[in-house]
KOLBA-141769 format. One record per residue (C-alpha): x, y, z. Coordinates in steps of 0.5 Angstrom, whole numbers, padded with zeros to 4 digits, always signed. Example, Ala and Ser with C-alpha at 12.3 -4.5 7.8 and 13.67 -1.06 7.14 Angstrom:
// residues 2
+0025-0009+0016+0027-0002+0014
***
This chain:
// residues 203
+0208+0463-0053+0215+0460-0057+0215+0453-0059+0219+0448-0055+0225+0446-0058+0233+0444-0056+0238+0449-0053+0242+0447-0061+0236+0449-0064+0233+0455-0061+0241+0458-0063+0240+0457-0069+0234+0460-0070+0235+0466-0067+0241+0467-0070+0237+0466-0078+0232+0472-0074+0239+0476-0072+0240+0475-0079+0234+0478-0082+0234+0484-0076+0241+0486-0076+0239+0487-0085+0233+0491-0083+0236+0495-0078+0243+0494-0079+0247+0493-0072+0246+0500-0068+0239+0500-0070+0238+0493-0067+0235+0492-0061+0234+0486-0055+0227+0488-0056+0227+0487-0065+0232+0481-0064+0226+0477-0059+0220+0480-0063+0224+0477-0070+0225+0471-0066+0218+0470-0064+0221+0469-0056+0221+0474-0051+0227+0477-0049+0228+0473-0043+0228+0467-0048+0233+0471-0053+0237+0472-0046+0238+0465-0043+0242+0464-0051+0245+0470-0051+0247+0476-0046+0247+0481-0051+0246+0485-0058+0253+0484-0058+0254+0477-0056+0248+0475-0062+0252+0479-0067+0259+0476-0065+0256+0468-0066+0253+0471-0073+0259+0472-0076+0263+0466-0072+0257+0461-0076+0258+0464-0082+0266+0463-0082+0264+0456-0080+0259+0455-0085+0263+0458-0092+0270+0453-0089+0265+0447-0089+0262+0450-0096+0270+0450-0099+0271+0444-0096+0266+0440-0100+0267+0445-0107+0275+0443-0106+0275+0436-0103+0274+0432-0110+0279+0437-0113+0287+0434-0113+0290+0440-0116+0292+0446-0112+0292+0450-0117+0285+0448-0120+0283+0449-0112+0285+0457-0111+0281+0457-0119+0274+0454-0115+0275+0458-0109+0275+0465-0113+0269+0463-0116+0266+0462-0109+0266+0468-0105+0261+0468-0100+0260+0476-0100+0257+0475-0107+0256+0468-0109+0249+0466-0104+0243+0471-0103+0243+0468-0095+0251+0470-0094+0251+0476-0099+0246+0479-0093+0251+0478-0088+0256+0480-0091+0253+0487-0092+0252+0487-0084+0259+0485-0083+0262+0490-0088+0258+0496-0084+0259+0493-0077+0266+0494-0079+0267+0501-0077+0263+0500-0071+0271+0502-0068+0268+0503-0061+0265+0496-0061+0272+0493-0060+0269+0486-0059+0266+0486-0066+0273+0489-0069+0276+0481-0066+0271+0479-0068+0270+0481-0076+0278+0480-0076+0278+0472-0073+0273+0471-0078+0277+0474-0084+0285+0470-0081+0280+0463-0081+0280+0466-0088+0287+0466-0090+0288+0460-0087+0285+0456-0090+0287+0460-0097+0294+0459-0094+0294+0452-0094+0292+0451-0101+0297+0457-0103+0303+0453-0100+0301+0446-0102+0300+0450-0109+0307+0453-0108+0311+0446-0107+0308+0443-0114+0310+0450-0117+0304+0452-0119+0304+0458-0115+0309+0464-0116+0314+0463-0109+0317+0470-0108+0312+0471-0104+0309+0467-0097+0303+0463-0097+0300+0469-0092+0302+0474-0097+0299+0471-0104+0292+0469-0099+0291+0476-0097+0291+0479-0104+0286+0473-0105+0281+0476-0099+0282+0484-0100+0280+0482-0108+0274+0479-0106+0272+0483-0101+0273+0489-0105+0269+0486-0110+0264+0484-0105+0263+0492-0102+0262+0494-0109+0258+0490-0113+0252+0492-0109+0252+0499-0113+0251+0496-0119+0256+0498-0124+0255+0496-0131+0260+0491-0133+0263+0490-0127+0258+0484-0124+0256+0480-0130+0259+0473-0131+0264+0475-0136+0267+0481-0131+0268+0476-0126+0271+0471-0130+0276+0476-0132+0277+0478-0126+0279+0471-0124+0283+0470-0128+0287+0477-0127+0289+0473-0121+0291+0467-0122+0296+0470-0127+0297+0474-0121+0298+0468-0117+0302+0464-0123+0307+0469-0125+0314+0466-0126+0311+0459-0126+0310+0455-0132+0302+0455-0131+0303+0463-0132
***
């Protein structure tokens, strides 16, 4: 029998079992039945949280977007440079950074061409727009001191930032030498501040 616990509790730990089960299984393999049995609920109980397969998944990637917004929040929040800002951000892709959100974000990439699950789709394209909001933000207040290049939006600068990172987070699991090491990393960064800095007295 699963152990009592309250509504807020019981959603945070089928979404930890979610985890486990969609890396397993990936989203077409996971089953109502796999997701209770990782759980230790029954699929009745899993059912009272979440109507479907699809409505658990669509909550993992929602709380994972919320969890790396606070997790940049506190990494930034003793920062005053917006400059130095986007600098930690880039060292803090949540694709790459912890072994939790890595998983996830392996789950994601392949549920990313679940074209029929259209759902899914708003889903993963919500959770990366949060993304660049928030980089925006920063993008633009590092503008105004002109720290950052202005002939481009804040919009535009801030997508660049996210299709490097995930474009380094898709290829990092093939383990290609020189390209995962410290030393890479550090260089690819910095290739992208000067991206972000040109024309500026910070390039």
């Amino acid at each position: 029998m699963a152990q009592r616990m309250d509504a807020a509790a019981r959603r945070q730990q089928l979404l930890e079992a979610a985890a486990r089960c969609f890396a397993e299984f990936g989203y077409r393999g996971t089953t109502t039945a796999s997701l209770a049995q990782a759980a230790g609920v029954s699929e009745p109980l899993l059912y009272r949280h979440f109507a479907n397969k699809r409505e658990l998944f669509i909550a993992l990637v929602q709380s994972v977007g919320e969890e790396v917004i606070d997790v940049w929040q506190q990494a930034i929040t003793p920062i005053h440079s917006p400059l130095e800002r986007l600098r930690v951000l880039l060292y803090h892709n949540p694709a790459t950074r912890a072994s939790r959100t890595e998983q996830i974000y392996r789950i994601i990439f392949h549920a990313s061409t679940e074209f029929s699950e259209r759902e899914i789709q708003e889903a993963i394209r919500h959770h990366y727009e949060q993304y660049v909001a928030f980089l925006s933000k920063i993008v633009s207040d590092a503008q105004a001191a002109g720290q950052v290049r202005a002939d481009c939006t804040a919009s535009e600068l801030a997508w660049q930032i996210l299709h490097a990172a995930v474009g380094f987070a898709m290829i990092k699991p093939a383990q290609i030498p020189g390209h995962e090491d410290p030393e890479s990393v550090g260089r690819t960064i910095e290739l992208l501040m000067e991206m972000l800095t040109r024309g500026t007295d910070y390039a």
